[in-house]
C-alpha positions as CSV (number, residue, x, y, z in Angstrom):
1,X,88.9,53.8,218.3
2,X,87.9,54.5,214.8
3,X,89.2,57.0,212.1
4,X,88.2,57.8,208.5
5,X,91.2,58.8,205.7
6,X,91.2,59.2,202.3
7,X,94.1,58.1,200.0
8,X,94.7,60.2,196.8
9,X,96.2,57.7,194.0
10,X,95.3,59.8,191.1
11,X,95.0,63.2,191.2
12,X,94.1,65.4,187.7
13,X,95.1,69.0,187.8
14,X,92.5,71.3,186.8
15,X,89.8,69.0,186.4
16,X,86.4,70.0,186.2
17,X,84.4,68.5,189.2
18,X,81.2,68.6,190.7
19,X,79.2,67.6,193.8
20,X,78.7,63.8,193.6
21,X,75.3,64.6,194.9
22,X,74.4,65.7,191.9
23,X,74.9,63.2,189.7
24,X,72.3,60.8,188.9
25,X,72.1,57.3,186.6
26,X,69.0,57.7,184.0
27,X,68.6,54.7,181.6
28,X,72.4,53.5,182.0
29,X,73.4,56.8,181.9
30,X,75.3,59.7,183.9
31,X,73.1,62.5,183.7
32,X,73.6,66.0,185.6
33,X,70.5,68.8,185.2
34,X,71.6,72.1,184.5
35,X,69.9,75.5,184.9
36,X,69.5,77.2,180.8
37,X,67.1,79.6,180.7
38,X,65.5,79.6,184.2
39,X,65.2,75.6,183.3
40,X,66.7,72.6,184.4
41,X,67.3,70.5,181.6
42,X,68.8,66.8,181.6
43,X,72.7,66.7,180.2
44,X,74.1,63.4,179.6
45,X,77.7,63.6,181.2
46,X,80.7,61.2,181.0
47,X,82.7,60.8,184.3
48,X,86.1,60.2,185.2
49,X,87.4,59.8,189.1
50,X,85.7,60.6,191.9
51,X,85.3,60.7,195.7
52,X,82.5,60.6,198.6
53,X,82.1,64.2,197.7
54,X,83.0,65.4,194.1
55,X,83.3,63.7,190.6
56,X,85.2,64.6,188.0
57,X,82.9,65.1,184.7
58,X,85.3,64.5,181.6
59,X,82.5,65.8,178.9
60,X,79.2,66.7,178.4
61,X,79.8,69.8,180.7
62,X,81.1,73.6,180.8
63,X,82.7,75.3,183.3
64,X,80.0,77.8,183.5
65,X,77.1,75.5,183.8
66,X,75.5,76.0,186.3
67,X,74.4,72.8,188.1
68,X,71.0,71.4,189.9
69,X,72.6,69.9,193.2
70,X,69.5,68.9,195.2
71,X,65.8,68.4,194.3
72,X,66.7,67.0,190.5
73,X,65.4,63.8,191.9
C-alpha cells in the first residue's frame, strides 16, 4: 500500500502564486509569459517557495497579470 502527503513547513500568507506549470528557465532565468495587449510577452520573475502545483513569485509580477499557463513552450 502506497500513499502520497504533502508536509507544509513554511507557509506565507497572502502570497502571490501561480501554476508551476507555468513557469519556465530561459538563459538561467525564471521567466513567466504574460498576456499585454493581446500578446504574450516574456517577464523575468524571481521565485520564492513552491510545490508540485503552484510557486510563489516574489517580484517581477502583478496580481492582475494575467498569465500564459500552457503552450508558452
Amino acid at each position: 500500500m502506497f500513499g502520497r502527503f504533502d508536509i507544509a513547513w513554511e507557509t506565507h500568507a497572502q502570497a502571490l502564486v501561480v501554476p508551476t506549470r507555468a513557469l519556465m528557465r530561459e538563459n538561467g532565468e525564471d521567466v513567466l509569459y504574460v498576456v499585454r495587449d493581446g500578446a504574450a510577452w516574456r517577464q523575468p520573475v524571481e521565485i520564492g517557495i513552491g510545490r508540485r502545483d503552484v510557486t510563489e513569485i516574489l517580484s517581477g509580477l502583478a496580481a492582475s497579470d494575467a498569465v500564459v499557463i500552457a503552450g508558452q513552450g
